[in-house]
N, C-alpha and C positions, 0 to 999 in steps of 0.2 A: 504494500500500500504506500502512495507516496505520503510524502511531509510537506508540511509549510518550510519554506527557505528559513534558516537560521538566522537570527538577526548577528548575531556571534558566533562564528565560524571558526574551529578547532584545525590549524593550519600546521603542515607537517613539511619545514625545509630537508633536502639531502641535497649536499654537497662534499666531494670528498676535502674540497678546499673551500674554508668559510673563515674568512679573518674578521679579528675582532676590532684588529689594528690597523693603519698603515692606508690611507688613501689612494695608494697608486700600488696596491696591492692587487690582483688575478680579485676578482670577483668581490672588490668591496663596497659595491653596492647593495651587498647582501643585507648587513646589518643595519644600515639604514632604514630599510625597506621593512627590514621581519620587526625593526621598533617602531616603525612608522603602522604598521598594522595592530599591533598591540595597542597603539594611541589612542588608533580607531573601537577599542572596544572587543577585537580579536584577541586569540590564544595563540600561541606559536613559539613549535618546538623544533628544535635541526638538529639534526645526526650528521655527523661529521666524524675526522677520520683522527686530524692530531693537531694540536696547539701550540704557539711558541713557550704558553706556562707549562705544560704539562700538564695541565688539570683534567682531567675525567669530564666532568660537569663546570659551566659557568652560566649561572642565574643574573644577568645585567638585562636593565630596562624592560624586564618584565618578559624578555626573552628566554626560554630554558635552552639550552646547550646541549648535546651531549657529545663525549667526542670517544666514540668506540676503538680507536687505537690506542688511546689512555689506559681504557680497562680492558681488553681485551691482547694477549701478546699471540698475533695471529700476522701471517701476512696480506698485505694488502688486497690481494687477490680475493681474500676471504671478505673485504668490504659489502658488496650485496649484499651476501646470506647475512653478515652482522646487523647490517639495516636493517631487513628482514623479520631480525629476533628480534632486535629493539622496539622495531614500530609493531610489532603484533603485541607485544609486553603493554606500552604506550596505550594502542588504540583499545585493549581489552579493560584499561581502567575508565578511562575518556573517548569515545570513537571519533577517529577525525572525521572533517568533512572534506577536505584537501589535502592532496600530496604532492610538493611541487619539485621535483627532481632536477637540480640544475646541469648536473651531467647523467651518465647513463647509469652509475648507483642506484638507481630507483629499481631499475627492470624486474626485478624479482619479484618487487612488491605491485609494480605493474603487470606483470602477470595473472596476479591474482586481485585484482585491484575491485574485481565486480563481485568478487565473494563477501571482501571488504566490507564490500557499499560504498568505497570513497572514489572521489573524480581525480582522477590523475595525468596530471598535467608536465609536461619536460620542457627545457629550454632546449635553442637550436644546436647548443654545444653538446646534449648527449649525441647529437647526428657526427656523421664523419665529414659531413659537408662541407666545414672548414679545409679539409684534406685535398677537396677539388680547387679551391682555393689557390691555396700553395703552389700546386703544380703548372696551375695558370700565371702564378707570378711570375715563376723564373723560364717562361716561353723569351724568345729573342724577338724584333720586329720585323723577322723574314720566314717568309714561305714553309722551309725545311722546317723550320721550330715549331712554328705554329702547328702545323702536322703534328708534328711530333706530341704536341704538348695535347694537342687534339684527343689524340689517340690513345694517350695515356690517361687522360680525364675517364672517356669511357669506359675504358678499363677500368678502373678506381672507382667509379660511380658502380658499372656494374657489381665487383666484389666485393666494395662495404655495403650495396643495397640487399643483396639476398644476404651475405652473411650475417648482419646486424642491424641495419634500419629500417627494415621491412617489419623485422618480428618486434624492433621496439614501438615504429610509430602506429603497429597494430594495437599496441597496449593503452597508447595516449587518449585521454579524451578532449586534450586540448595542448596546443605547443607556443611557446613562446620565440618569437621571433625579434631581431633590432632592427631591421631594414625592412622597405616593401619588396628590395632585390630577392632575399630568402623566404619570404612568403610566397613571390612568385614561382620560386624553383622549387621551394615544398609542393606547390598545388601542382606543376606542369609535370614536373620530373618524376618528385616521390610520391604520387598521386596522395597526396593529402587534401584533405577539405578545404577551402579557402575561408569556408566557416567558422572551422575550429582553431585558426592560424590567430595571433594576437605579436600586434606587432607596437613594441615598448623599447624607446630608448635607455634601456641601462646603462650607468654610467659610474658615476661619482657622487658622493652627498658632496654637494661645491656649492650650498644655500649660504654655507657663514664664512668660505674662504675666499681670499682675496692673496694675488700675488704676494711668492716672500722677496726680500732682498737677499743679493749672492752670499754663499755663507761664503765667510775671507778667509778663515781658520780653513775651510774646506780646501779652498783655494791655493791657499800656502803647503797645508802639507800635499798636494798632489804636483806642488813646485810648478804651475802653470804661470806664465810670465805676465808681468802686468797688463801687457798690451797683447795679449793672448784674443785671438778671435776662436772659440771654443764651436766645439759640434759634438754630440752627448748623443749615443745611442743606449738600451736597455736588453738585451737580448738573453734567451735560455741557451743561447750555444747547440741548438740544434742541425742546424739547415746551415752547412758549410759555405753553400753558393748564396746566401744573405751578406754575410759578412764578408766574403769575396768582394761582392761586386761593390761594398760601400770601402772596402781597402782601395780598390781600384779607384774609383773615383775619388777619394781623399788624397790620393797619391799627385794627380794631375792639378790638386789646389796645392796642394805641400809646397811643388817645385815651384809654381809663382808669388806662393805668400809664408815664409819659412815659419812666422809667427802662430801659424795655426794648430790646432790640439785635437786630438781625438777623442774623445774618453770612451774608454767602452767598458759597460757595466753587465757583471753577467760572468755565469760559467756554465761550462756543460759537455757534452762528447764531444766536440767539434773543438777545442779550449787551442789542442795542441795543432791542430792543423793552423786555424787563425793565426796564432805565435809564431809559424813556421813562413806563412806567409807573408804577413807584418815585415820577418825580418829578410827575405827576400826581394821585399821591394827598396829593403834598407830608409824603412820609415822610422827606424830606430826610437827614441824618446818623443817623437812626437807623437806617437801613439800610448795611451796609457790605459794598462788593464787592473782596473781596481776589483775584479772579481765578484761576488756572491755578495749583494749588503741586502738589509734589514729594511720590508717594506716603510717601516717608518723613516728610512735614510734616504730614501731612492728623491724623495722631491728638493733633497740638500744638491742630490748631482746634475739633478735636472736642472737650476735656477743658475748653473754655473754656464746653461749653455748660450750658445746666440742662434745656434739653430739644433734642433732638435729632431732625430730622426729613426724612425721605426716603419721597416718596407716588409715587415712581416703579414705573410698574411694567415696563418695558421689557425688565429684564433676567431669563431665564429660570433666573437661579439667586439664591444669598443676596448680596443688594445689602453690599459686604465691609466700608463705611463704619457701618452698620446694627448690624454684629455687630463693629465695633470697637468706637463705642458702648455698647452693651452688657455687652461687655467692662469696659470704663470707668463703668459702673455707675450709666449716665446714663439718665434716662426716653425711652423714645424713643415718636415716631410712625411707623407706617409703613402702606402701604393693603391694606387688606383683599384685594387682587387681587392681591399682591404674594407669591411662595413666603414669606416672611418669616412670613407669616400659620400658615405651619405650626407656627412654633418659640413664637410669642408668644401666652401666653392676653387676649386684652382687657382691660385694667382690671390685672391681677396682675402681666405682667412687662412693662407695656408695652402700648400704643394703636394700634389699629386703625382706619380711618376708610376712607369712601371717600372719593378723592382729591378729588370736585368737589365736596364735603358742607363749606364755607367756612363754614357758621355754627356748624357743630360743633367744627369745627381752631379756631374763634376760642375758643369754650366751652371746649375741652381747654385750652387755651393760658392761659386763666383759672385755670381750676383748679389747674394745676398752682402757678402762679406764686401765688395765695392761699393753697397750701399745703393745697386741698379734698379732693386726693388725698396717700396715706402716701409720697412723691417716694423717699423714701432706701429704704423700704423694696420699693419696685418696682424701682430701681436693683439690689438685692442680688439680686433675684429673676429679673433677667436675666443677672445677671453669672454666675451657678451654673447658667443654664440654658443658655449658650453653654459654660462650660467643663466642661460634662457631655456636651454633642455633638457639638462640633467636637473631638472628640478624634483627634489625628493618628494615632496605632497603631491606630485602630480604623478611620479611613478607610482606611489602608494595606491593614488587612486584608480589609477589604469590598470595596475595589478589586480584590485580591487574588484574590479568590474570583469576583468577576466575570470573568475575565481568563481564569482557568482551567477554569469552568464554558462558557463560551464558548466557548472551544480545544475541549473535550469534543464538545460540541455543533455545531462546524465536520465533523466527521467525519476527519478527519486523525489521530487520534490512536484508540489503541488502546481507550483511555478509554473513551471515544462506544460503541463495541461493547460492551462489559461493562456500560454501563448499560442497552443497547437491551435483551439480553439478561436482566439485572437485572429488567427494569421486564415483562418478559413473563412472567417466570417470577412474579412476584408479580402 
């Protein structure tokens, strides 16, 4: 039998990465969002994987925590089934009404999500979509590549769709999307509903901040010269030909402006190739690898820069280092294949390129540092175009409505009847 919609709604985050800290951290719009719902008069509980305290559980702003790699000494793999026991533990005291799985963690409990009784809902990142991405970025702007780059898409579409995003987004009853780009290729490609698509700029809580000043202590110990013109990337050190092609292009600024600095933040498989390269091109100390820092560090590195650059496209939401940047009212680059591309017009608040386009990142790279482009006034023009969209009461509420229209549209609720009805009678 159905129910009347809850007016307070029992809300179940999973993410294996959910910080509590660090604004320019992977996914910390999270907690904004899960406090901002709680304000609203909702519950909400997240299961996650591990914390920089160590803590098991953390009860802040009325959000409950739990982080199942604290208590549990299991490896990661084992994450699903742990979520699994968690929320069947959870929903048997209190039943949710929602489960919103921001990567693909959920699926176990999306599988069974209609025995439940709850709507469950994933973000675009549990898909591999971001994967097709990537491959697109580092195509070249001639014929052979494109092919290439063509051919391999299919390929990669075909084998993450039957092995894994067919059986997840059968489970979904609603998905969250950043762009209308990925709502379009959910509905065409991964035949998903265009219905059940919910398309939300997540970003940053950026309501109470306002650019920092360069930290100088930063500055001195990294030994950057006073009249340093700086360029600051963020990378996981995955994807070798990223950092290739921006070595390349830093190389062709190097030899006409000796003054210039690299910083590159970040470590990962790819560490010792980079190094190897670096020192092939004999960029020597003008390249500097400060390695792995503390999402609460990362926006000290960022404010050092004068342009700012991240051609990654891997990640299927807003790259958060990007839109801290921005924030901070620094020029930035980012690649055309990248969601980022939605929020930034070309030229006006911010640079577009494609990732393997090397003589172009060299040419922007120029420009800026001659001062060919108006730098401060593109800087402002980012800075108002993040804090006009990443606005947190407004994701709250678009969350919000997704969550509910969704419940609706699960049929469990009385809701769902009065629209069906609704929608016949007009």
């Amino acid at each position: 039998m159905s129910r009347e919609l809850p007016k307070s709604l029992n809300i179940c985050f999973i993410a294996k990465r959910f910080p509590i800290l660090g604004r320019a951290a992977d996914h910390g719009f999270l907690w904004p969002i899960a406090k901002g719902l709680t304000a609203c008069g909702h519950k909400v509980s997240v299961l996650s994987w591990k914390n920089p305290q160590a803590k098991r559980e953390i009860d802040q702003d009325n959000v409950k925590a739990y982080f199942l790699g604290e208590i549990f000494a299991r490896n990661e793999r084992d994450f699903p089934f742990l979520v699994k026991e968690k929320f069947q533990q959870l929903h048997s005291r209190e039943p949710f009404h929602i489960v919103h799985s921001i990567d693909a963690n959920g699926i176990e409990i999306g599988k069974e999500h209609k025995k439940f009784r709850v709507a469950m809902m994933y973000d675009i990142e549990a898909t591999e979509m971001s994967q097709l991405y990537s491959i697109l970025a580092m195509a070249q702007d001639n014929p052979g590549s494109l092919i290439r780059a063509g051919a391999a898409v299919v390929y990669k579409f075909l084998s993450t769709y039957f092995a894994k995003d067919r059986k997840l987004l059968s489970t979904a009853d609603g998905m969250f999307v950043t762009s209308p780009q990925q709502k379009l290729l959910l509905e065409r490609h991964y035949l998903y509903p265009d219905l059940k698509t919910f398309v939300i700029p997540y970003g940053l809580e950026v309501g109470e901040l306002s650019p920092r000043e360069k930290n100088e202590e930063l500055k001195q110990s990294l030994k950057l010269p006073p009249n340093a013109q700086t360029i600051v990337t963020n990378t996981d050190m995955n994807e070798f030909s990223e950092i290739k092609n921006l070595l390349h292009a830093f190389e062709k600024v190097a030899i006409k402006k000796p003054n210039t600095r690299l910083i590159i933040v970040g470590n990962g498989p790819v560490y010792k190739q980079v190094e190897f390269e670096m020192l092939n091109l004999a960029l020597g100390s003008r390249v500097i690898f400060v390695g792995s820092v503390k999402n609460s560090e990362l926006p000290d590195y960022i404010s050092l820069a004068d342009v700012y650059v991240d051609l990654s496209s891997r990640t299927s939401g807003f790259e958060p280092s990007l839109i801290e940047a921005m924030v901070q009212k620094k020029v930035i680059i980012g690649s055309e294949l990248s969601p980022i591309s939605t929020i930034v017009e070309n030229g006006k608040n911010g640079f577009l390129i494609r990732p393997a386009d090397v003589s172009m990142l060299a040419k922007l790279f120029m420009k800026i540092f001659t001062d060919e482009v108006p730098n401060d006034e593109i800087g402002e023009k980012a800075h108002l175009k993040v804090m006009n969209i990443f606005n947190t009461q407004k994701m709250v509420e678009l969350t919000l409505k997704a969550y509910k229209e969704t419940l609706e549209n699960t049929g469990y609720y009385g809701a769902w009847l009065k629209k069906l009805v609704n929608n016949m009678v007009h």
